[in-house]
BAMAR-189048 format. One line per 5 residues: number of its first residue (from 1); their letters; for each residue x, y, z of C-alpha. Coordinates in steps of 0.25 Angstrom, whole numbers, plus 5000, padded with zeros to 4 digits. Layout:
NUM) a) X,Y,Z; ...;
END
This chain:
1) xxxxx) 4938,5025,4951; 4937,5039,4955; 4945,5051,4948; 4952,5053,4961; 4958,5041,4963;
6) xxxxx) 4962,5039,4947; 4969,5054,4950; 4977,5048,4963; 4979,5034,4954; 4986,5044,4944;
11) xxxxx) 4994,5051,4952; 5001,5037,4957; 5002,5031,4946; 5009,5044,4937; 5020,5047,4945;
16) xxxxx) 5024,5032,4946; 5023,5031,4931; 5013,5020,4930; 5002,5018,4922; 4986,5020,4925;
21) xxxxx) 4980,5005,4925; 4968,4999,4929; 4978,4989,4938; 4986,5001,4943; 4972,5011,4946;
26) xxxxx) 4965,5000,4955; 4976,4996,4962; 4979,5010,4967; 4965,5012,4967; 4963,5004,4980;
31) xxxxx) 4976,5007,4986; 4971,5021,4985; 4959,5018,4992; 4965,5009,5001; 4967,5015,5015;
36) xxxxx) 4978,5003,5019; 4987,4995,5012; 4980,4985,5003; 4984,4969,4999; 4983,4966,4983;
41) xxxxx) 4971,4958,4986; 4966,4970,4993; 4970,4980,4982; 4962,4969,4971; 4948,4969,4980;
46) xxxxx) 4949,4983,4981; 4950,4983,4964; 4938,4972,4963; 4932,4973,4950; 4941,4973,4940;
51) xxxxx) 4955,4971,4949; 4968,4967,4943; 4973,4952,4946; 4981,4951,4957; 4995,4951,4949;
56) xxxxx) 4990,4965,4942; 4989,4970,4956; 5002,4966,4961; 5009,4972,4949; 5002,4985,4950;
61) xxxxx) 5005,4984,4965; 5020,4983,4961; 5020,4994,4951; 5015,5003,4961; 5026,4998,4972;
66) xxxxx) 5037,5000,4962; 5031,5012,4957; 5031,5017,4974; 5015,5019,4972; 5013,5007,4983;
71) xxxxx) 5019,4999,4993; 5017,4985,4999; 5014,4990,5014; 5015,4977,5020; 5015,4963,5019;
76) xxxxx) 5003,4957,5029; 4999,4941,5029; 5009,4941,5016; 5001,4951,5006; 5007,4964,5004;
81) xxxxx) 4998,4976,5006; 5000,4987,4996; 4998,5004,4998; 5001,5015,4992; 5012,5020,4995;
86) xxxxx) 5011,5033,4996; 5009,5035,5011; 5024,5030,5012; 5038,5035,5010; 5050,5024,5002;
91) xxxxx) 5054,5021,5017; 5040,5019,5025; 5029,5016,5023; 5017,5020,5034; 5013,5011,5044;
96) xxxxx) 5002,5002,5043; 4992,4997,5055; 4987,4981,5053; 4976,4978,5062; 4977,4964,5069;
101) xxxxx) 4963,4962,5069; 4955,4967,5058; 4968,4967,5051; 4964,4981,5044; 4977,4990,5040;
106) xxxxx) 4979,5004,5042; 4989,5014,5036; 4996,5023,5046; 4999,5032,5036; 5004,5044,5045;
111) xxxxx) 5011,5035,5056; 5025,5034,5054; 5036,5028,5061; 5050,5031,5060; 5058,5022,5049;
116) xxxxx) 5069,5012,5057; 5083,5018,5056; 5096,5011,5059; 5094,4997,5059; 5108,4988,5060;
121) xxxxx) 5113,4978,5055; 5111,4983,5039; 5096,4985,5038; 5091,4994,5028; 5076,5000,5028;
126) xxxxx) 5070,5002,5016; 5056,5005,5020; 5048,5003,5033; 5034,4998,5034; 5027,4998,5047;
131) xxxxx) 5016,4988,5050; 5007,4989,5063; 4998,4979,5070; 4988,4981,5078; 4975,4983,5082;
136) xxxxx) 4967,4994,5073; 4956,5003,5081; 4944,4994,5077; 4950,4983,5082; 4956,4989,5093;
END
């Protein structure tokens, strides 16, 4: 793993007080390198050689959501996607684009849209998460 990336791994991991392990290292490691949100099967065939068991992955994943490192972005076709949360704030996190097609998602990290305010009846928002569908530009 490059120098860079352990520096960036680091500087995750310090501030929320949790330990440099191998688990830990490659599953930031490809969330890092991840330019969308990813599934913990994803995350595991982006480790390959030498990738935690599937409960390892899940328990890391965990600690880095209770730690506020990562977040589950959204649940598609019942699996949760994971991300780093770092492109969100407690209250929203950026849209994401699904594809219908090919089924590719994007990021819109940049692309907000205002937070619902005022519902009735005793609704109370704790975050926002904003799904898209459509048609991406290769398939359009």
């Amino acid at each position: 793993m490059k120098a860079g990336l352990i520096k960036k791994i680091d500087r995750l991991l310090s501030p929320a007080n949790l330990r440099r392990t191998k688990p830990r290292i490659a599953v930031l490691g490809a969330l890092l390198a991840a330019a969308m949100p990813l599934t913990r099967r994803q995350i595991a065939k982006r480790i390959s050689t030498g990738s935690p068991d599937k409960v390892t992955i899940y328990r890391t994943l965990e600690s880095f959501i209770g730690a506020g490192l990562v977040h589950k972005a959204f649940l598609q076709n019942r699996t949760w996607h994971f991300e780093l949360a770092y492109n969100c704030t407690k209250s929203q996190c950026h849209p994401h684009f699904t594809c219908k097609i090919c089924g590719a998602t994007k990021c819109l990290v940049g692309l907000y849209i205002p937070v619902v305010k005022d519902l009735k009846n005793g609704f109370v928002i704790h975050r926002q998460q904003v799904q898209l569908e459509g048609l991406c530009p290769h398939c359009a």
